[in-house]
C-alpha positions as CSV (number, residue, x, y, z in Angstrom):
1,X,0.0,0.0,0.0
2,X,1.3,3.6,-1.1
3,X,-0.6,6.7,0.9
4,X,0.1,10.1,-0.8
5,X,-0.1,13.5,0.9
6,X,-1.4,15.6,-2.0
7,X,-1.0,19.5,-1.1
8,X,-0.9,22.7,-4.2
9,X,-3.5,23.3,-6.8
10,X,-3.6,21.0,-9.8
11,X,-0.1,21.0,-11.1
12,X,1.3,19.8,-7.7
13,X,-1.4,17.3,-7.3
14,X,-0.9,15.8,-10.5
15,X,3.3,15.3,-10.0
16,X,1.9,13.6,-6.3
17,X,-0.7,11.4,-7.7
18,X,1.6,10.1,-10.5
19,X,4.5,9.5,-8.1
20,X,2.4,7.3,-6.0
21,X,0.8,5.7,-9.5
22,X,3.6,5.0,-10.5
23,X,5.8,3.2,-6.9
24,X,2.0,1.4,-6.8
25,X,2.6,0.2,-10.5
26,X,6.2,-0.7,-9.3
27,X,5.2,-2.8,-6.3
28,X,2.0,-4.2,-7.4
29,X,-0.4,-2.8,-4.4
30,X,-3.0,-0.3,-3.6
31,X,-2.5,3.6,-3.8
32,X,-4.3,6.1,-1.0
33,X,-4.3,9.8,-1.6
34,X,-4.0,11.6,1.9
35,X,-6.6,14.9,1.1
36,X,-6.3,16.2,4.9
37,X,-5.1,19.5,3.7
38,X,-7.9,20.3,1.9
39,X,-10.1,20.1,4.5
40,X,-7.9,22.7,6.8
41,X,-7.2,25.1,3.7
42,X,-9.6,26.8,1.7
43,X,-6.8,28.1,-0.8
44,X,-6.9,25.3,-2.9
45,X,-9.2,22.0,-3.6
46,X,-9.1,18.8,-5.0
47,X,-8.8,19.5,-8.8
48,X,-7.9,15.5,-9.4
49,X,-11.7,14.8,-9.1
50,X,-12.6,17.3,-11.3
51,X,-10.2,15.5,-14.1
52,X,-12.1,12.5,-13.3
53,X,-9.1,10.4,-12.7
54,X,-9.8,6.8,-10.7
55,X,-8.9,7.6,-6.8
56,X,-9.0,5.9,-3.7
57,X,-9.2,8.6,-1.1
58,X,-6.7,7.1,2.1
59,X,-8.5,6.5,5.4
60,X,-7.2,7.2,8.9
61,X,-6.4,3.8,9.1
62,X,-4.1,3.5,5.5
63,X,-2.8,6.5,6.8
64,X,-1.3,5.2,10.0
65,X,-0.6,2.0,8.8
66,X,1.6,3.6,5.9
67,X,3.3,5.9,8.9
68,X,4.2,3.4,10.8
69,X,5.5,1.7,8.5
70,X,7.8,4.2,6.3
71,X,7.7,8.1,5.8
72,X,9.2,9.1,2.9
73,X,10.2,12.7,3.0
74,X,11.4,14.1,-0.1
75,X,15.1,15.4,0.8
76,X,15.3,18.4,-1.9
77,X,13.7,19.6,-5.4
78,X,15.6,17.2,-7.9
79,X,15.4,13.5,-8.4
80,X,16.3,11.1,-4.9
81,X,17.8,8.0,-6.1
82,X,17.0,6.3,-2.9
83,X,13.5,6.7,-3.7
84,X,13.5,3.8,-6.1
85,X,14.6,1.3,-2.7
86,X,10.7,2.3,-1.6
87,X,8.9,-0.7,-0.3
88,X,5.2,-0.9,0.9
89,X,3.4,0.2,3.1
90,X,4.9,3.7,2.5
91,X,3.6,7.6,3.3
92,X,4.8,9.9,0.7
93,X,5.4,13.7,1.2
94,X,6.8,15.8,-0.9
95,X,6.2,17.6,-4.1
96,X,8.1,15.2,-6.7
97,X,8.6,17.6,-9.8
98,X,10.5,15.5,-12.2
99,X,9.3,12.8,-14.2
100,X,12.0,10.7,-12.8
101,X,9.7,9.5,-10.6
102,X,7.3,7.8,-12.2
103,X,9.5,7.5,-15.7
104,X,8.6,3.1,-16.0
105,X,4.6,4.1,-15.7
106,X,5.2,7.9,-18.0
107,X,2.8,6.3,-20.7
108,X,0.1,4.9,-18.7
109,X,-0.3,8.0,-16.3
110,X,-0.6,10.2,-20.1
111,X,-3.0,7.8,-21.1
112,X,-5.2,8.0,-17.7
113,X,-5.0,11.2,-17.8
114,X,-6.2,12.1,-21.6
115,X,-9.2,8.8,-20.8
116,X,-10.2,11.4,-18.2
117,X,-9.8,14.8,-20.2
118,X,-12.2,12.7,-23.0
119,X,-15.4,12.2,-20.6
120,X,-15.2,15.9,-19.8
121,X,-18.3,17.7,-20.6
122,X,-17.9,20.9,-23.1
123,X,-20.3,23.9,-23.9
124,X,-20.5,24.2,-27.8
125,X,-18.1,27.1,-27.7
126,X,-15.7,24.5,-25.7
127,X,-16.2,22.2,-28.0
128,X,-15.3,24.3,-31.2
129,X,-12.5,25.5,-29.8
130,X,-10.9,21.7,-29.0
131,X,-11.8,21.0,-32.5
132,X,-9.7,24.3,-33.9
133,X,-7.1,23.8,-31.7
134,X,-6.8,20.5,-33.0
135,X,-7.1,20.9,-36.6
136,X,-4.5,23.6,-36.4
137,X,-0.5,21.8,-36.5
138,X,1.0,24.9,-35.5
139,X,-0.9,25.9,-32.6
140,X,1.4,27.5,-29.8
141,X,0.4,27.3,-26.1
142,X,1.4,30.7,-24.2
143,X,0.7,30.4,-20.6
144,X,0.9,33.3,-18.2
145,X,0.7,32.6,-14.6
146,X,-0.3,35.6,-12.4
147,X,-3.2,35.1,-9.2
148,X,-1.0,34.3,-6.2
149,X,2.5,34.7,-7.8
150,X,1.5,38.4,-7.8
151,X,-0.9,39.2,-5.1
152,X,0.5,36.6,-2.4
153,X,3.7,38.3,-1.1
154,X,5.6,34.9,-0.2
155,X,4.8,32.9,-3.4
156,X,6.2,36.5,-5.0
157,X,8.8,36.6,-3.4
158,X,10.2,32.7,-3.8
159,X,8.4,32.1,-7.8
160,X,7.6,35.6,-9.1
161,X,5.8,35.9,-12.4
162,X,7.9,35.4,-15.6
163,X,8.8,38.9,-17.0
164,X,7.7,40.3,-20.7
165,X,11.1,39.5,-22.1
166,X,10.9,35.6,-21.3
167,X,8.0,35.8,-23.5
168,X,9.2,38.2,-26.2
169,X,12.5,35.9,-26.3
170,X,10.1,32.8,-26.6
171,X,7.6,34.0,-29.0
172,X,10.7,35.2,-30.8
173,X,12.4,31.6,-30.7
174,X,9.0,30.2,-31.8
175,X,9.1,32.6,-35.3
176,X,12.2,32.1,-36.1
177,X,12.2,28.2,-35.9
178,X,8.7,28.2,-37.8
179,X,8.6,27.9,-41.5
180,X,4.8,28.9,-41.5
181,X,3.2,31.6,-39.8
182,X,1.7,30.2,-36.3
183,X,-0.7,31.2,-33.9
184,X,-0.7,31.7,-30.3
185,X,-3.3,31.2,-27.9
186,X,-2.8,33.1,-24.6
187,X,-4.1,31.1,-21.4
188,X,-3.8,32.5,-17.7
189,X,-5.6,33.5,-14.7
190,X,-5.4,37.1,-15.7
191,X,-6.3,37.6,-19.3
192,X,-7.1,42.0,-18.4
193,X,-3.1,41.8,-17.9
194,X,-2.6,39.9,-20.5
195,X,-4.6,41.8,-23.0
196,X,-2.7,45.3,-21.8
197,X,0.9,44.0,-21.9
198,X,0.7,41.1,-24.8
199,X,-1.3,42.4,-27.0
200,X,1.6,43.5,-29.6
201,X,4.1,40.6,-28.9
202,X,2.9,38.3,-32.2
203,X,1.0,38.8,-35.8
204,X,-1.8,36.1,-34.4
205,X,-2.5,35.9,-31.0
206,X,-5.6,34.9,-29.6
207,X,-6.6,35.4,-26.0
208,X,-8.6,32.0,-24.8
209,X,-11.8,33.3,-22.9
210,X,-13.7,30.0,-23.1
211,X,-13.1,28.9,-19.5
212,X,-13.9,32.0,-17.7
213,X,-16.1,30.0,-15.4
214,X,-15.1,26.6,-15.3
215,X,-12.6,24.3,-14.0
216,X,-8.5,25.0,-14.3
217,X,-8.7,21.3,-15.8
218,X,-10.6,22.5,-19.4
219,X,-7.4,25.3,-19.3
220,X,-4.9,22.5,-19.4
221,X,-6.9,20.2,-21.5
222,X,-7.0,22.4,-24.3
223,X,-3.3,23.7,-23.5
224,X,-2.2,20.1,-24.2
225,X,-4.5,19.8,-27.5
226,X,-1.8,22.6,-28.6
227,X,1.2,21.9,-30.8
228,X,3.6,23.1,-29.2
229,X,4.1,25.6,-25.8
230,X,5.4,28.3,-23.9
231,X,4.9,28.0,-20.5
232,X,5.6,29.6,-17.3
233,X,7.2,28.3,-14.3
234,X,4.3,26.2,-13.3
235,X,3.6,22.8,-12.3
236,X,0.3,23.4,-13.8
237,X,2.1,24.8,-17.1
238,X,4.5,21.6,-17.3
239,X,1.7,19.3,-17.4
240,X,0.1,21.1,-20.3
241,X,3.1,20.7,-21.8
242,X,4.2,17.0,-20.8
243,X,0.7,15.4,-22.1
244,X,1.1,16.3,-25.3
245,X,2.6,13.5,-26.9
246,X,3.0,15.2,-31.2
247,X,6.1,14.0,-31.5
248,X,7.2,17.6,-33.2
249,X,6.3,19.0,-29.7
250,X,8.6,22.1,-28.7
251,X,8.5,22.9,-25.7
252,X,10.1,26.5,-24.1
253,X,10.0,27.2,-20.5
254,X,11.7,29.7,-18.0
255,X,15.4,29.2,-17.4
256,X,15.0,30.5,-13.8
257,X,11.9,28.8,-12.3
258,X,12.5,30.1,-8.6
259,X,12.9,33.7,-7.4
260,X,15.4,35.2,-4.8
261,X,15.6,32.0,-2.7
262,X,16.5,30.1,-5.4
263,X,19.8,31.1,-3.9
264,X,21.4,31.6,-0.7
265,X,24.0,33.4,0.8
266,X,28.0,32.0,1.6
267,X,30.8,33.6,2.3
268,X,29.0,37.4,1.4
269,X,28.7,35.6,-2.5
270,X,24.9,34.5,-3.8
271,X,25.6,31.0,-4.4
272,X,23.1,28.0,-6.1
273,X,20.9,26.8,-3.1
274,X,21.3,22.7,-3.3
275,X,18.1,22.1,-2.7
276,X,16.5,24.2,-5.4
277,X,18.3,22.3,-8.3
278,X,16.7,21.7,-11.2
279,X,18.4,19.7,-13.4
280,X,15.7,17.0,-13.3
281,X,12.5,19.0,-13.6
282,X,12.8,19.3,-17.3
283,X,12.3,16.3,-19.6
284,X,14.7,16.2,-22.2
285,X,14.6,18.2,-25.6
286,X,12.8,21.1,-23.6
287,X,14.2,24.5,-24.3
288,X,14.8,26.9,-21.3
289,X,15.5,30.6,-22.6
């Protein structure tokens, strides 16, 4: 048995559920998600059961049999090696952001995933949309991530929101690699920002206003019916980005992904902080500008 703590919006969740899928798949048993936190913190909800994915929600008994048993605390951002000696029963905690951790089960957790997206009910505008994004090969992604990395002073002050030239250096990359025009569509939880500051940065852009009122799922379902992406330095942009499978992807994301305390302070000097590295957090062939 594998009991998850799942804590963050759906990004977070999402790199939590497939860790446990994935250690489950490994060892053959059952896998618990531990929801406590969503019961203590209005911030955020469960945004897995709004994908529709197949759950098993941990009681307080999994729960204490899985602590008793093994906590596994993950030591710092990248990839543990130790995690692959894991044995059940085992509590997980930790935000896993590399697909390192569930790498052996990568195809099966896509396909759950897009199984789920499928049974997802769409307005007629939705629906039209899906079906241009899909008919269109050169469809770019552009993510913007504001909300809480702007108004919440600590997530502003450890993530920050990417800055107008990361995108003007991707959109830039993007033309210059295309041999036909392309279009982007402009996602994010603050499209009057967006509309103010991006409106000259490419010939076709298109600001996506179909999912004012629904679910942050629908955002990244049609984010990953795109051909290719620019995405912000967001869990819930790398999964946009990681389920689609086009095999002419390209992918551009943030070099820095972390503010300020991405670093620390030695010896008077601003050095790398160990625990922040991110060498594993992006899958290969992914360009960070």
């Amino acid at each position: 048995m594998i009991v998850a703590k799942l804590r963050g919006g759906l990004g977070n969740q999402l790199f939590q559920w497939a860790t446990g899928y994935g250690l489950a798949q490994k060892l053959k048993v059952p896998l618990y998600l531990d929801l406590s936190v969503y019961s203590r913190n209005n911030a955020r909800q469960f945004e897995l059961a709004n994908i529709g994915l197949p759950v098993q929600v941990a009681t307080e008994i999994h729960e204490a049999e899985a602590r008793s048993a093994n906590v596994y605390r993950q030591p710092f951002y990248h990839f543990d090696p130790e995690f692959a000696r894991l044995k059940s029963p085992c509590f997980l905690r930790g935000y896993f952001c590399s697909e390192k951790y569930f790498l052996d089960s990568r195809q099966s957790i896509i396909d759950e995933i897009w199984k789920a997206f499928l049974k997802l009910k769409l307005s007629t505008e939705q629906c039209n949309f899906l079906n241009r994004l899909e008919s269109d090969s050169d469809s770019i992604a552009l993510h913007v991530r504001r909300g809480d990395y702007v108004s919440n002073s600590g997530y502003n002050d450890f993530f920050g929101a990417c800055s107008l030239d990361y995108y003007r250096m991707a959109v830039a990359n993007v033309l210059e690699n295309s041999k036909k025009p392309v279009t982007f569509y402009v996602f994010s939880d603050d499209l009057v920002w967006c509309k103010e500051h991006l409106v000259d940065l490419a010939p076709r852009l298109k600001f996506v206003d179909v999912n004012v009122d629904s679910s942050p799922v629908y955002d990244m379902y049609f984010m990953a019916a795109c051909s290719h992406h620019i995405i912000a330095n967001s869990t819930f942009s790398w999964w946009s980005a990681f389920l689609n499978c086009k095999e002419s992807r390209r992918v551009i994301t943030p070099s820095r992904w972390f503010k300020s305390n991405y670093r620390k302070k030695s010896k008077g000097a601003w050095i790398k902080s160990e625990h922040y590295d991110l060498s594993d957090l992006r899958p290969r062939g992914w360009v960070a500008l």
